[in-house]
C-alpha positions in Angstrom: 124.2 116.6 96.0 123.8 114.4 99.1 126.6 115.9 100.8 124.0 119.0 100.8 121.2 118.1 101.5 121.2 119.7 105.0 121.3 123.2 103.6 118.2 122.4 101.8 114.5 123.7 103.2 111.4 122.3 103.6 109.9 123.3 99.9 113.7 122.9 98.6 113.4 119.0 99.3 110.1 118.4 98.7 111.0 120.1 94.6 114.2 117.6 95.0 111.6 114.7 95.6 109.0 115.5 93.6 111.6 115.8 90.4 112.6 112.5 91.4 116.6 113.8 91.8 116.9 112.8 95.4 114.8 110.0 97.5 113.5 110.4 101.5 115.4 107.6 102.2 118.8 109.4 100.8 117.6 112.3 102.9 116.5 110.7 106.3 119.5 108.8 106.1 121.8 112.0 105.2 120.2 113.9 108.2 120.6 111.3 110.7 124.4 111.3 109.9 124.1 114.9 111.3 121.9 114.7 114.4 124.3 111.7 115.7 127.3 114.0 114.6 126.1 117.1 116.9 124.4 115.4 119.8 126.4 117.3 121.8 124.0 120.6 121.2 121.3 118.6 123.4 118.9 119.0 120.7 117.0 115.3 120.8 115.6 113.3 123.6 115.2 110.9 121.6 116.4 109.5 117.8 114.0 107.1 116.1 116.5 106.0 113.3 114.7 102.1 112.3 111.1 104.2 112.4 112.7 107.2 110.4 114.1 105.2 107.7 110.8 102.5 107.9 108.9 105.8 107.0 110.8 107.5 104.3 110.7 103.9 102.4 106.9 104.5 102.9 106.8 108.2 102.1 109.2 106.9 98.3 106.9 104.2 97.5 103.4 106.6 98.1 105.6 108.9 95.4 106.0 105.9 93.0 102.1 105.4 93.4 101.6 108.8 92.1 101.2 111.5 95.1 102.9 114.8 94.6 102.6 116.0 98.1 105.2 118.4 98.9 105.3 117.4 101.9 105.7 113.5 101.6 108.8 112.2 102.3 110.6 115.7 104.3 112.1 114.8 107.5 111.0 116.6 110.5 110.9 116.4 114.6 108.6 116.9 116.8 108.5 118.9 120.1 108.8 116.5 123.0 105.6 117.7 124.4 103.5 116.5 121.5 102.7 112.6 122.5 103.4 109.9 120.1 102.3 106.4 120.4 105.9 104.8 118.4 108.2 107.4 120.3 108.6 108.1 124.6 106.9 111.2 125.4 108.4 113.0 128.9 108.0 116.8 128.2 111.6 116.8 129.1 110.2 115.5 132.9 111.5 113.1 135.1 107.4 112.8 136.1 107.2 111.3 132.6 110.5 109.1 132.5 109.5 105.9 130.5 105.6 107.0 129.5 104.5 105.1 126.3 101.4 107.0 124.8 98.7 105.0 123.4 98.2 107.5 120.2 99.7 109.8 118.4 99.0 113.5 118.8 96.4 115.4 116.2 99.7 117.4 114.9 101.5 114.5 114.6 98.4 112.2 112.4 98.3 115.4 110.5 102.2 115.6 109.5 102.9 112.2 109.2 101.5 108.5 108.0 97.7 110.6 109.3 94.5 109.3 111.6 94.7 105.5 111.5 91.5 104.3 109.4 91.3 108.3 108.2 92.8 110.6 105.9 96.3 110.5 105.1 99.1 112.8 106.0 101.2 115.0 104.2 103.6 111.7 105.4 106.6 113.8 106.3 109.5 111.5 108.1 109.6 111.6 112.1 113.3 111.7 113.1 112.8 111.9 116.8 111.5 114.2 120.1 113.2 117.1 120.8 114.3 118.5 123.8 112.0 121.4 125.8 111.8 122.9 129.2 110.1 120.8 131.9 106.1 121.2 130.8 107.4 124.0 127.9 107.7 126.0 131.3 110.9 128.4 130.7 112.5 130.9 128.7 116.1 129.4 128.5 115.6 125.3 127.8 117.8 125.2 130.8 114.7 123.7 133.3 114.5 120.3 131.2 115.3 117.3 133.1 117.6 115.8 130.6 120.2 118.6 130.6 120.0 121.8 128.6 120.3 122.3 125.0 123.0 124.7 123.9 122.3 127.9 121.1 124.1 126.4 117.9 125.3 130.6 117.2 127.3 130.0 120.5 126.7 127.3 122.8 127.7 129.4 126.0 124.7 130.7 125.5 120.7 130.0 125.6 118.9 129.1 122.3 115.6 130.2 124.2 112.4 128.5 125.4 110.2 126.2 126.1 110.6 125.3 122.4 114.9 125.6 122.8 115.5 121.8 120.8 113.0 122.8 118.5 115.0 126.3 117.5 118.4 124.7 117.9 117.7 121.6 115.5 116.5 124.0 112.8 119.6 126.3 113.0 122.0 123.8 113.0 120.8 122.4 109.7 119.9 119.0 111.8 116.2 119.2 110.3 115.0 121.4 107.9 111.8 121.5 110.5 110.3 121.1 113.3 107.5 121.8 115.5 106.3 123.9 118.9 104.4 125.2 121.0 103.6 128.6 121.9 102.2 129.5 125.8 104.3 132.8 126.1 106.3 133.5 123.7 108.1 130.0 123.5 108.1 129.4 120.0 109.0 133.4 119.2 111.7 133.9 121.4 114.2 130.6 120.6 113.0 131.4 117.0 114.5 134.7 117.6 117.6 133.6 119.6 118.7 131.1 116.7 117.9 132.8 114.0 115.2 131.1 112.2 111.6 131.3 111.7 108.8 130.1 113.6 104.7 130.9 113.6 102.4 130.7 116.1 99.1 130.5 115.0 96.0 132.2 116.3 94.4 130.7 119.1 92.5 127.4 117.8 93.9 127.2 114.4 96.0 123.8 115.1 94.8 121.2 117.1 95.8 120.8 121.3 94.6 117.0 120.9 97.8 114.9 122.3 99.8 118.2 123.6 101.0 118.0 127.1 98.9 121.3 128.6 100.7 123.5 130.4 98.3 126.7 130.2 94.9 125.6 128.1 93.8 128.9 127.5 97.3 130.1 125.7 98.9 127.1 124.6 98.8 126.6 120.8 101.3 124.1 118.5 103.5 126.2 115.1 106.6 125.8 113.4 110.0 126.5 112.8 111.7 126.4 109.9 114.1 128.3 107.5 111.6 130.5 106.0 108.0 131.9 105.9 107.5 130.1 102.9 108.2 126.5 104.6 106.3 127.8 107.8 103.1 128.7 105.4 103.5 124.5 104.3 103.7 123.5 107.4 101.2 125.4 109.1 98.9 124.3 106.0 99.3 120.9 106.6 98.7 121.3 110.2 96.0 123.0 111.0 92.2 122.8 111.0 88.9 122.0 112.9 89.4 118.6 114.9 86.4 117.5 117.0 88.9 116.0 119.5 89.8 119.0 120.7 87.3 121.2 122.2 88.9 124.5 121.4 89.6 124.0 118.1 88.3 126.9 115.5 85.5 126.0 113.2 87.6 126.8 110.1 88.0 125.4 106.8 91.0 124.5 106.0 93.2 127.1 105.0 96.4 127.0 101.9 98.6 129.5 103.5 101.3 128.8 100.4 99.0 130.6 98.3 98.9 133.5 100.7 102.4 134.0 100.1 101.7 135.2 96.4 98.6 136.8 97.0 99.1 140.3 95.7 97.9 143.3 97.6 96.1 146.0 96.2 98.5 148.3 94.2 101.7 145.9 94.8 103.7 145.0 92.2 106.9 143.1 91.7 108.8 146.0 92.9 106.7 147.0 95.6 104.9 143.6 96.7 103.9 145.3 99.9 102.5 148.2 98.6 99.1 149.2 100.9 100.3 147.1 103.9 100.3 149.4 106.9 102.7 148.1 109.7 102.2 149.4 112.9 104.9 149.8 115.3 103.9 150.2 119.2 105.8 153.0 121.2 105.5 150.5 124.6 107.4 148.3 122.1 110.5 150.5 121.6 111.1 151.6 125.3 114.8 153.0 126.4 115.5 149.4 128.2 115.6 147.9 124.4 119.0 146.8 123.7 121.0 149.4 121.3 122.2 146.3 118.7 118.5 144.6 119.0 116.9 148.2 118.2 119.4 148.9 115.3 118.5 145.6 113.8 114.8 146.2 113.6 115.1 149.7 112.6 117.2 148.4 109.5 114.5 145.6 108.9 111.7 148.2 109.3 113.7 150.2 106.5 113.6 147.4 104.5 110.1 147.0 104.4 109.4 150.3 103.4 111.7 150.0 100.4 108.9 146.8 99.7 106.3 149.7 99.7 104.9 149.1 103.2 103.9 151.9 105.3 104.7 152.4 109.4 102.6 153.6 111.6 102.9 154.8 115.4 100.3 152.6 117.5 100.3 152.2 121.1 99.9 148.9 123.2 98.9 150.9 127.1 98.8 147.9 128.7 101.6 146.1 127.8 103.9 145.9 130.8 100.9 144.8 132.7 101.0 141.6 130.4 103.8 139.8 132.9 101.7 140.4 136.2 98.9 138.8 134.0 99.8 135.9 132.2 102.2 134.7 135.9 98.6 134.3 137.3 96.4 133.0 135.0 99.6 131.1 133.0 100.5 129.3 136.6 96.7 128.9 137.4 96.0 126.8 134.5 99.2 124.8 135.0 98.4 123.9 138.9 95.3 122.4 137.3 96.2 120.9 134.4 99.3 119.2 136.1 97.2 117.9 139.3 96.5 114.7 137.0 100.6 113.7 137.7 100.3 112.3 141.2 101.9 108.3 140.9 98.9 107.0 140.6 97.7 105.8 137.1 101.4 106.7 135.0 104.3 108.1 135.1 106.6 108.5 137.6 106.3 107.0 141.5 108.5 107.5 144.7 109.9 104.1 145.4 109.4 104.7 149.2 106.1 106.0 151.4 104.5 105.3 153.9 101.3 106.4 152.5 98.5 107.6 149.9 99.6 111.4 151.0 103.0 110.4 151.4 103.0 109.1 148.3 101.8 112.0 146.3 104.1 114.1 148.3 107.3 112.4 147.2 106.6 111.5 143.6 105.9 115.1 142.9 108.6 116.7 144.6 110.5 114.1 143.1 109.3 113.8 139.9 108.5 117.9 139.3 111.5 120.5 138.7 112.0 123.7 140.7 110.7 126.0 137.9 107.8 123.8 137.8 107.2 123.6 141.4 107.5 127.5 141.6 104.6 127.7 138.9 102.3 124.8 140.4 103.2 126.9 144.2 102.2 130.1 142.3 99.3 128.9 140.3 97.7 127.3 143.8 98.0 130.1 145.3 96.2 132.6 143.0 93.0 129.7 142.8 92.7 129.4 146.4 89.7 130.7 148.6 90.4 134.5 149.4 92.9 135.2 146.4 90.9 133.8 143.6 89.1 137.1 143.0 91.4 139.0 144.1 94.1 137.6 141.4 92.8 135.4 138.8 89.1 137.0 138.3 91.5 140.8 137.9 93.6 139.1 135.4 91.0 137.7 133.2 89.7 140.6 133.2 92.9 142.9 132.3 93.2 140.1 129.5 90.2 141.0 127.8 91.5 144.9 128.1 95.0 143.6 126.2 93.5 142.0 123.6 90.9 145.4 123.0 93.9 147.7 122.8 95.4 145.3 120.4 91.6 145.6 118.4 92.3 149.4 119.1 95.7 149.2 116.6 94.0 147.0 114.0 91.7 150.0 113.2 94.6 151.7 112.0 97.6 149.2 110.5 97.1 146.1 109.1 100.6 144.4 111.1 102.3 145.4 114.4 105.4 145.1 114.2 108.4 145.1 117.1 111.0 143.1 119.0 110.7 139.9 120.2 113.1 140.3 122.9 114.7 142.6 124.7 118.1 141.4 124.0 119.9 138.7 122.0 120.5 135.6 123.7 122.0 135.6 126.8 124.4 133.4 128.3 123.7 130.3 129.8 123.2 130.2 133.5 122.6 133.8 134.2 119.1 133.7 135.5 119.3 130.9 137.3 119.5 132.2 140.1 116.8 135.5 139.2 113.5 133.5 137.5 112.2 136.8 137.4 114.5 138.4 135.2 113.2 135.8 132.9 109.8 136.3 132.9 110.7 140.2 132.8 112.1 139.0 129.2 108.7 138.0 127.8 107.5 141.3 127.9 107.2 141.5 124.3 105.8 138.5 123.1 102.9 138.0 126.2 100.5 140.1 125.2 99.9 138.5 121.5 99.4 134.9 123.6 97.3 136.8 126.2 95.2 137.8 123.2 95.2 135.2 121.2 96.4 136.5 118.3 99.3 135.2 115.3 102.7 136.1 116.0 105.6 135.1 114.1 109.6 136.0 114.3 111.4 136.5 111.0 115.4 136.3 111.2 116.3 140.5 110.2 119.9 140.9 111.3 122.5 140.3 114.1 123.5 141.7 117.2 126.2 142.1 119.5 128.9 138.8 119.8 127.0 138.2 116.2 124.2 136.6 117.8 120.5 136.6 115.2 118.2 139.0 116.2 114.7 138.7 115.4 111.5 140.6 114.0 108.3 140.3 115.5 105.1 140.3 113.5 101.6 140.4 115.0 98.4 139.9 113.0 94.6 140.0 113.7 92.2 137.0 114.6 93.0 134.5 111.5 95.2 136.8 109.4 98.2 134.1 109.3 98.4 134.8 105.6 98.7 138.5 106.1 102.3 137.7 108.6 103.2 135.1 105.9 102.9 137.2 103.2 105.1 139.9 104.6 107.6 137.8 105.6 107.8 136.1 103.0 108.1 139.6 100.8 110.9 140.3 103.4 113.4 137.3 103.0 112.9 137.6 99.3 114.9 141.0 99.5 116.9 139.6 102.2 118.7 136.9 103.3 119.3 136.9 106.8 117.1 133.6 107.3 119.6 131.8 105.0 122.8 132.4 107.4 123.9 129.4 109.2 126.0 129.1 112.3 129.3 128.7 111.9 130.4 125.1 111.8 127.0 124.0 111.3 127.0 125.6 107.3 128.9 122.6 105.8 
């Protein structure tokens, strides 16, 4: 059985653990094997292989006391943009090179050993930091400052962004999960482009204590996994109300496994989801879609209606206005936030000034990448006196018009469905030289950030050079269960979220 574990999900291993017919130890170990095996995919910043196995032999003996978590003892990694006090933290940044946090973040406490002095965690095992783009700025995981991390499906290509080592570590069978963070689309898209699934959460639901900000007002930490149904323990386990964090929901906590069972009115076994009205934007299903990412969905969509949903025609308006929006306010909130990395109290400092300004001046343009530069040149810009009402006030307030034409849909379907892309993954240095193109390719998955709102991409076929495409699922305000229910209802019919690359399936 060891020589399998790989293949093995989240809820898989924890039903292997909790019957006592395999050991976290046996599985950290197992899965370590594998990330030193394929370090060539640029996955992990960093590999924590003493505090990994320190932890599983924790996570076995809290089993032999008696906890049934399931949960305790999995081995996961986490986004390098979540800071932990036993790991480096850079968000794949030079600026950060050698930065030793003090604490670990809220989603970190919450999946691991927990708050020290506080409630325990679901004490899942900490493997490493995964590679992202510089400040989870990017759509290709090709801006980090510690190389670029290759699509497992073909590693001439992109495996998407910010969250790109996240994706890529899940696909490969290195981890059976890991965690993101969603500004733009970040943990949709490389969701998508790898073919596995990964939830972002409505706005507030998990904590942004100890995440690197890049945009305040859109970033939120999810998932990835192999399935809905490990991305519904996960999410579980990390979200809820934390006082640290000042835009945290007021929530109870919430058991999104149950939600996956939860029958609908008039489901049944058959038909599970009977009553569920799916709405599918026009704006979402222009001419520009690829042919092979349209046939893919259209299939999928099929497939759901065999489950006994129902599709409905909805319209978004405002959607292509969704990239001139979020490349203001997104940028904005960045020049802000990233203000604080100036060589003065950590991080990086030029070696060489001749003063205070001339300091600041070379340990940012030293320490900052061009796609962050662009966005902190960009963001400045749109805050400064003359522009700032001009730009920023008009974009907050085409925001709040997005997120009522979204309102608009819910009146009518219960889901909107659509791509999450316009294309599969695309090759790896192609838009290099074009960081426009690469916004252009957020179109879909912007306006459920701008507003907010729960989005999740669930693997439903493949595309041209065989390359996963993915389904995008949108809910309403704190419907999470809703997405994870018809997922879930999906890859039970299906099984396009259990295909592995090849050479990574043995």
């Amino acid at each position: 059985m060891t020589a399998t574990l790989h293949t093995r999900g989240v809820a898989e291993l924890g039903r292997l653990l909790a019957a006592g017919e395999a050991s976290s130890v046996e599985i950290t170990s197992h899965l370590l094997a594998r990330v030193s095996k394929y370090e060539q995919l640029g996955a992990f910043l960093y590999v924590d292989e003493e505090g990994a196995l320190a932890a599983a032999r924790a996570a076995d003996a809290r089993r032999a006391a008696g906890e049934r978590g399931l949960l305790l003892g999995v081995p996961l990694a986490h986004k390098d943009i979540f800071v932990t006090a036993a790991q480096p933290t850079t968000a794949g940044s030079r600026m950060l090179a050698g930065y030793a946090s003090p604490f670990d973040a809220t989603i970190v406490e919450r999946l691991g050993s927990g708050e020290p002095g506080g409630t325990p965690g679901a004490g899942m095992v900490t493997l490493g930091k995964l590679n992202c783009d510089e400040f989870a700025m990017g759509s290709t995981n090709e801006n980090s400052a510690f190389g670029r991390v290759a699509n497992p499906w073909d590693a001439t290509r992109v495996p998407g962004g910010s969250s790109g080592g996240s994706a890529a570590a899940v696909a490969a069978r290195l981890l059976p999960a890991a965690t993101g963070t969603d500004t733009g689309g970040s943990i949709r898209q490389p969701a998508s482009f790898t073919g596995v699934t990964g939830i972002k959460p409505t706005y507030g639901v998990c904590s942004r204590h100890g995440m690197i900000a890049f945009a305040s007002s859109l970033d939120q930490a999810g998932p990835f996994a192999r399935s809905a149904e490990d991305c519904a323990l996960l999410l579980s386990a990390m979200s809820g109300f934390d006082a640290r964090d000042s835009t945290s929901a007021q929530r109870p906590p919430q058991d999104f496994h149950a939600a996956l069972s939860k029958a609908r009115d008039g489901a049944s076994g058959a038909r599970p989801l009977a009553g569920l009205r799916i709405g599918l934007p026009a704006e979402f299903f222009p001419a520009v879609l690829a042919a092979d990412v349209d046939g893919a969905l259209r299939a999928a969509l099929r497939e759901f209606e065999s489950l006994g949903a129902t599709l409905v025609d909805v319209s978004l308006p405002r959607t292509e206005l969704s990239i001139p929006v979020y490349y203001i306010i997104a940028p904005a909130e960045a020049s802000s936030n990233l203000s604080r990395f100036d060589g003065v109290k950590f991080g990086h400092r030029a070696a060489h000034y001749a003063d205070l300004q001339d300091m600041y001046r070379k340990t940012r343009a030293e320490g900052f990448g061009a796609e962050v530069k662009r966005r902190i040149m960009i963001g400045t810009y749109v805050l400064s006196h003359g522009y700032y009402d001009a730009y920023y006030l008009q974009a907050q307030k085409l925001r709040r018009m997005i997120a009522d034409d979204f309102q608009a849909c819910f009146r009518q379907c219960d889901v909107i469905a659509g791509p999450v892309a316009p294309s599969v993954a695309w090759p790896a240095g192609t838009q290099s030289a074009d960081p426009v193109a690469a916004y252009l390719a957020d179109i879909f998955t912007l306006p459920a950030s701008l507003a907010g709102l729960p989005g999740m991409s669930v693997p439903a076929g493949f595309g041209d050079a065989g390359m996963p495409v993915g389904l995008q699922l949108i809910g309403n305000y704190f419907d999470e269960g809703t997405l994870l229910h018809a997922a879930h209802a999906f890859q039970q019919a299906t099984d396009w979220h259990r295909r592995a690359p090849q050479g990574f399936d043995a």
